[in-house]
DOVEX-360380 format. One record per atom (N, C-alpha, C): z, x, y; residue in one letter. Coordinates in steps of 0.02 Angstrom, whole numbers, plus 50000, padded with zeros to 5 digits. Layout:
<nodes>
+-------+-------+-------+------+
:    c3 :    c1 :    c2 : rest :
+-------+-------+-------+------+
:     Z :     X :     Y :    A :
...
+-------+-------+-------+------+
</nodes>
This chain:
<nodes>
+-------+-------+-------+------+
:    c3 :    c1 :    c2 : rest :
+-------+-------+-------+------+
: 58806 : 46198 : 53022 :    X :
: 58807 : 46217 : 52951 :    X :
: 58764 : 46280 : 52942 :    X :
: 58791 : 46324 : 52894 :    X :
: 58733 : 46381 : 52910 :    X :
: 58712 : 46395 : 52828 :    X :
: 58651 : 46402 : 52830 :    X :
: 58595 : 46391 : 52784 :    X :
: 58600 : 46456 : 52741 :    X :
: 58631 : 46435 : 52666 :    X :
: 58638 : 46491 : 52610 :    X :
: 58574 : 46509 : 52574 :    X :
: 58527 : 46470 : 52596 :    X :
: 58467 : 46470 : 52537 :    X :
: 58424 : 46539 : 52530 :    X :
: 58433 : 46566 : 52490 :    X :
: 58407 : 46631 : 52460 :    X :
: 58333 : 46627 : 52447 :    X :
: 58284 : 46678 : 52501 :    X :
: 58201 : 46629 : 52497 :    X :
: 58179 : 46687 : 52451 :    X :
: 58199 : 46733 : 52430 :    X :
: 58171 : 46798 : 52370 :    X :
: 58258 : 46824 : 52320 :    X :
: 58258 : 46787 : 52292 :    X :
: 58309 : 46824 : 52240 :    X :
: 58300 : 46884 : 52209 :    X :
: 58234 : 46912 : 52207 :    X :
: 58215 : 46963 : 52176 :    X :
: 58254 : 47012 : 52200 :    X :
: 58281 : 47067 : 52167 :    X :
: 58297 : 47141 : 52230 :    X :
: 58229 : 47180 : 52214 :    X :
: 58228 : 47185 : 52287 :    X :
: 58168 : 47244 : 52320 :    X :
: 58212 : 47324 : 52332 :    X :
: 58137 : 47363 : 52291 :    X :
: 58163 : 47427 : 52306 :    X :
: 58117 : 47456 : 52382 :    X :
: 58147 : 47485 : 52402 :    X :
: 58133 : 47523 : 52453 :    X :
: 58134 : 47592 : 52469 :    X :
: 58136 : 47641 : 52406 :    X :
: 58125 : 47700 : 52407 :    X :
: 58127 : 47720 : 52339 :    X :
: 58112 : 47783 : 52311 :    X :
: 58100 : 47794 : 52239 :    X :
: 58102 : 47870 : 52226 :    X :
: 58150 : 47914 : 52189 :    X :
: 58147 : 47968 : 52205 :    X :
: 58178 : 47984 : 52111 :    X :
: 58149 : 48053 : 52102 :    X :
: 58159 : 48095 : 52019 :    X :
: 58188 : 48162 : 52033 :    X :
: 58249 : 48153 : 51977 :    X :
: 58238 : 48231 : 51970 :    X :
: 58229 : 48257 : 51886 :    X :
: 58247 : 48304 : 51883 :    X :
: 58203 : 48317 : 51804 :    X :
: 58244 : 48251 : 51764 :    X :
: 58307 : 48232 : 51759 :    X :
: 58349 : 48200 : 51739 :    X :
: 58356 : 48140 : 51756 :    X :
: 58349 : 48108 : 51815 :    X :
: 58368 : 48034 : 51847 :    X :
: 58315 : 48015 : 51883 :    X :
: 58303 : 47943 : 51846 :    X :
: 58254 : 47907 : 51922 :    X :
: 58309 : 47862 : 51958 :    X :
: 58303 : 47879 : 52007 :    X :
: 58353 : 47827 : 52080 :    X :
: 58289 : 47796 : 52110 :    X :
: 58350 : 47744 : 52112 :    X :
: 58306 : 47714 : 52162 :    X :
: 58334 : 47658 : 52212 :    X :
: 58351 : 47676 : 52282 :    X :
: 58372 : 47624 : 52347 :    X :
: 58338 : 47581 : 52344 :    X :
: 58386 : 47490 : 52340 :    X :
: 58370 : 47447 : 52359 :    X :
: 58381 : 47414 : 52421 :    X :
: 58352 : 47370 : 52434 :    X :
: 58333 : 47340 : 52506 :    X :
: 58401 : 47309 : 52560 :    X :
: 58456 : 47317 : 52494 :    X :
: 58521 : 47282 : 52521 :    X :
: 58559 : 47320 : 52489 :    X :
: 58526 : 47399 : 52502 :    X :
: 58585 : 47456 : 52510 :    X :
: 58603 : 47503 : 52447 :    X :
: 58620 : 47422 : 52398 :    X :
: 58625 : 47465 : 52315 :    X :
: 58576 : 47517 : 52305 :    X :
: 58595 : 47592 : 52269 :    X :
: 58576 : 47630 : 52212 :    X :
: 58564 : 47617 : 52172 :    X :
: 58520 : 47608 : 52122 :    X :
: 58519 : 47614 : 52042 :    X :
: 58495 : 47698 : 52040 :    X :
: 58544 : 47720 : 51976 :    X :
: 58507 : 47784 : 51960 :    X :
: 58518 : 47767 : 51863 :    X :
: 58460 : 47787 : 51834 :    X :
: 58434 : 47789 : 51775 :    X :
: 58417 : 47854 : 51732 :    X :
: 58426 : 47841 : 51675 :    X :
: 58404 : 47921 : 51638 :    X :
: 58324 : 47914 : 51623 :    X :
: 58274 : 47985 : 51657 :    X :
: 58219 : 47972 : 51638 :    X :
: 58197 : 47964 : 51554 :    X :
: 58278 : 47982 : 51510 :    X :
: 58255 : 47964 : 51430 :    X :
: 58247 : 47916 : 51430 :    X :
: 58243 : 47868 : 51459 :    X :
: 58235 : 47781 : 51450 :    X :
: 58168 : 47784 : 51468 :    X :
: 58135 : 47820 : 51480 :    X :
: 58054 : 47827 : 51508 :    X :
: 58014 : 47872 : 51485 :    X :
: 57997 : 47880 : 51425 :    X :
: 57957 : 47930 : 51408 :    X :
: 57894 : 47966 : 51417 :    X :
: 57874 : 47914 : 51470 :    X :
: 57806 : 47943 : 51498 :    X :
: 57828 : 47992 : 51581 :    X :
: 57884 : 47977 : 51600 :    X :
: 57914 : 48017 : 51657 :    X :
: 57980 : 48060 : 51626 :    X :
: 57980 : 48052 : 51578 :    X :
: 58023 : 48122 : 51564 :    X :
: 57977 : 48177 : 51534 :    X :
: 57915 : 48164 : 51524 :    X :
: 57878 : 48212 : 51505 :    X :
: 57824 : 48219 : 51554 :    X :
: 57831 : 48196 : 51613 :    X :
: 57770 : 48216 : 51649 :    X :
: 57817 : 48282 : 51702 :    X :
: 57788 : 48282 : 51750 :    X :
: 57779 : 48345 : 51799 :    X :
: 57815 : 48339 : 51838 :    X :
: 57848 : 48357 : 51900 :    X :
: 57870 : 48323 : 51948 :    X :
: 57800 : 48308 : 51995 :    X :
: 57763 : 48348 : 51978 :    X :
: 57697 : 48336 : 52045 :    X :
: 57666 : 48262 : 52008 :    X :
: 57679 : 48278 : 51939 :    X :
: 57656 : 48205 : 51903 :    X :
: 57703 : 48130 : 51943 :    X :
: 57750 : 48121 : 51924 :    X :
: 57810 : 48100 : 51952 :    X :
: 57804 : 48083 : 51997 :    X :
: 57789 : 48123 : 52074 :    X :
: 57778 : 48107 : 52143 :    X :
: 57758 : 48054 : 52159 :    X :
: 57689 : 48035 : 52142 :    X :
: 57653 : 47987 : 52191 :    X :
: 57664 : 47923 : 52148 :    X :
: 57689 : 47893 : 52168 :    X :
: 57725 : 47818 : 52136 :    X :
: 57698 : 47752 : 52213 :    X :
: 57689 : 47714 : 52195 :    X :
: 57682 : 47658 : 52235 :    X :
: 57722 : 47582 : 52221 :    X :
: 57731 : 47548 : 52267 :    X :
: 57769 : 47498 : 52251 :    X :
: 57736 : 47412 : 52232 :    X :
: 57756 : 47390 : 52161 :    X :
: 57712 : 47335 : 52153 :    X :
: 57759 : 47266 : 52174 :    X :
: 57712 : 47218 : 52200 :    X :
: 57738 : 47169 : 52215 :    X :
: 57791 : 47180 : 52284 :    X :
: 57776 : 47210 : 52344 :    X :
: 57819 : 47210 : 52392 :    X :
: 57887 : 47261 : 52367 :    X :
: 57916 : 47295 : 52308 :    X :
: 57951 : 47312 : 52316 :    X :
: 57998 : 47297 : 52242 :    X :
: 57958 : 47231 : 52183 :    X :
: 58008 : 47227 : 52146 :    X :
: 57978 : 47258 : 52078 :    X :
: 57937 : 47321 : 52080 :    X :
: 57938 : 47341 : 52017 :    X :
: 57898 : 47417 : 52042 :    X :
: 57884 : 47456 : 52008 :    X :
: 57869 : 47535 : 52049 :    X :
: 57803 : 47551 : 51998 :    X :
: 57752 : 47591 : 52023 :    X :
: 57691 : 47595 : 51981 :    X :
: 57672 : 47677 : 51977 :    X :
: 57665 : 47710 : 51943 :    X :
: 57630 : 47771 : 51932 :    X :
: 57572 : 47776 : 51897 :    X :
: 57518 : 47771 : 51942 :    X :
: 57463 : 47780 : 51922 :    X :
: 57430 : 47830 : 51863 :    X :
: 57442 : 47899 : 51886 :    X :
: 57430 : 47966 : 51864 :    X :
: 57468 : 47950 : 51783 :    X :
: 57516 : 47910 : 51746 :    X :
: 57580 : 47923 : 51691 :    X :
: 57544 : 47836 : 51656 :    X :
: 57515 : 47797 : 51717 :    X :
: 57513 : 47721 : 51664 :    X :
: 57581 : 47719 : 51657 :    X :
: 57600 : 47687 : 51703 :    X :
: 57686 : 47702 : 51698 :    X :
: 57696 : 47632 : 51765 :    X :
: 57733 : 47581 : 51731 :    X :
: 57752 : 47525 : 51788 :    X :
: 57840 : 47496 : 51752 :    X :
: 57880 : 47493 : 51802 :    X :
: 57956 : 47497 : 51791 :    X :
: 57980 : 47419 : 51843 :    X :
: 58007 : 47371 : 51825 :    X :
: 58026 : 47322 : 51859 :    X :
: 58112 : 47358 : 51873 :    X :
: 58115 : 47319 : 51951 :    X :
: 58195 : 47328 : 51972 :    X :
: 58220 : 47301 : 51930 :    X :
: 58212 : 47228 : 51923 :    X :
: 58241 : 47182 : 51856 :    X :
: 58278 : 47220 : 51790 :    X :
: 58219 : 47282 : 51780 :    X :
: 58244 : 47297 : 51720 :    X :
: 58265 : 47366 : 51725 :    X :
: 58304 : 47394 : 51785 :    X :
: 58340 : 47433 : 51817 :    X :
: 58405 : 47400 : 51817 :    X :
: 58410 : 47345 : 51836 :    X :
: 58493 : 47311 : 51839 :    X :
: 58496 : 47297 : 51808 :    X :
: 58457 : 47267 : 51759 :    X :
: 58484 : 47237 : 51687 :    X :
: 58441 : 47259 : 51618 :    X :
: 58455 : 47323 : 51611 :    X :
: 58423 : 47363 : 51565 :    X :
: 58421 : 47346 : 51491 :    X :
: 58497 : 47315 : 51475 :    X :
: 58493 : 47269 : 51410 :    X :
: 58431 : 47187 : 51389 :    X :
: 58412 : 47185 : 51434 :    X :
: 58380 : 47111 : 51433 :    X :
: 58302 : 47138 : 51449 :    X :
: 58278 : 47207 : 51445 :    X :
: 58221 : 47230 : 51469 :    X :
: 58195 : 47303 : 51420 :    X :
: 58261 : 47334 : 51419 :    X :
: 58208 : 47410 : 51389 :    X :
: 58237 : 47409 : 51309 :    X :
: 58218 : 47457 : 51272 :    X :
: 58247 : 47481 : 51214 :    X :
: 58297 : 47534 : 51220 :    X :
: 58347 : 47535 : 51222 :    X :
: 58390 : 47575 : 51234 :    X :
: 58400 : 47608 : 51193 :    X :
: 58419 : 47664 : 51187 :    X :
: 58458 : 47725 : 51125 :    X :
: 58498 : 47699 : 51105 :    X :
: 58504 : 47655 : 51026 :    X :
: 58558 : 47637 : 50996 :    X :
: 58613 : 47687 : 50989 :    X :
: 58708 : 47654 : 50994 :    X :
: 58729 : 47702 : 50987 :    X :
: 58757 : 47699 : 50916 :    X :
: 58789 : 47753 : 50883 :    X :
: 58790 : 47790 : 50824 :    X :
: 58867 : 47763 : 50818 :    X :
: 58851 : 47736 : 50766 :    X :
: 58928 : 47703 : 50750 :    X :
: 58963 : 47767 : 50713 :    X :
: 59031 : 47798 : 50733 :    X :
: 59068 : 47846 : 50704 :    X :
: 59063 : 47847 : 50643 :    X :
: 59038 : 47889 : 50589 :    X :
: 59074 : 47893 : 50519 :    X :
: 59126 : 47886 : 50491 :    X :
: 59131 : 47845 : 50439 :    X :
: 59187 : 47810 : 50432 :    X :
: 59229 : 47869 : 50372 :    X :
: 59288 : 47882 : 50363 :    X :
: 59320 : 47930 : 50343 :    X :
: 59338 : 47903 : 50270 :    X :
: 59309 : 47932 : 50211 :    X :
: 59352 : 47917 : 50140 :    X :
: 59411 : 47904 : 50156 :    X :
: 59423 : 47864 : 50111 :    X :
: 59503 : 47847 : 50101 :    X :
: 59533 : 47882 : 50019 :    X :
: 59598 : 47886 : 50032 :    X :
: 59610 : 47914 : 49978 :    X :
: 59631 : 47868 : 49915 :    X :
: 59624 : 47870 : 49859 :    X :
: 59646 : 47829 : 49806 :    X :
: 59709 : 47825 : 49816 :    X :
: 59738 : 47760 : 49802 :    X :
: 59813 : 47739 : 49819 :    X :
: 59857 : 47804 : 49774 :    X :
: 59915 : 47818 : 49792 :    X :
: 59960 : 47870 : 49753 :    X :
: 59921 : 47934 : 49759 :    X :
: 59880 : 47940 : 49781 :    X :
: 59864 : 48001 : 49816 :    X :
: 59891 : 48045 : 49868 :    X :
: 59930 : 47987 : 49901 :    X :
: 59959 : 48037 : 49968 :    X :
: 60025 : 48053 : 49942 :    X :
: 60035 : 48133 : 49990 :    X :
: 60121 : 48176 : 49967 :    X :
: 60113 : 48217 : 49904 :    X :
: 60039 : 48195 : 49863 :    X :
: 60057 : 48255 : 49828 :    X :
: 60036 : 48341 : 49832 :    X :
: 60088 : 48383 : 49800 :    X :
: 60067 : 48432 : 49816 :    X :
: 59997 : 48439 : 49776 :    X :
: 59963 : 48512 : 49817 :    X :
: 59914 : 48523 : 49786 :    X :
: 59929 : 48593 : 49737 :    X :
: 59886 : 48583 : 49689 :    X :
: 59923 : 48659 : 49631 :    X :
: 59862 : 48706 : 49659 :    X :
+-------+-------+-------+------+
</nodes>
């Protein structure tokens, strides 16, 4: 019989990299996540030299920047609805309607 039991469900990251625009970040079983640093306002406004030195908390399941006070769980990398505040989106404006017997006529 061969043994399914999962001894860390967590996903571990294993590398962590910025550019002015995206934090990525490789996990331990291969997946990418890449993210907009607007979801992070303390790393979309820092430096890249700021940015750089990041360390990993808990073995791998959440990322720490010392220099920003800045700590990011994988958790809330894959499942960003159940963790960050996201940029609500902007429901289209809704278009007047015209008063009934309005339409077809000419205009003078």
């Amino acid at each position: 019989m061969v043994n399914t039991l999962v001894e860390n469900s967590e996903a571990q990251a294993v590398e962590v990299s910025c550019t002015d625009d995206v934090l990525c970040v490789v996990l331990a079983d291969g997946r990418t996540i890449s993210a907009p640093l607007a979801w992070f306002p303390r790393l979309i406004e820092a430096t890249p030299s700021q940015r750089a030195p990041w360390e990993f908390i808990g073995g791998g399941i959440g990322i720490h920047w010392e220099a920003l006070d800045e700590d990011i769980s994988v958790a809330s990398l894959l499942r960003p609805e159940h963790f960050l505040r996201l940029p609500e989106k902007r429901p289209r404006p809704m278009r007047k309607r015209r008063p009934a017997g309005a339409r077809g006529r000419a205009r003078a």
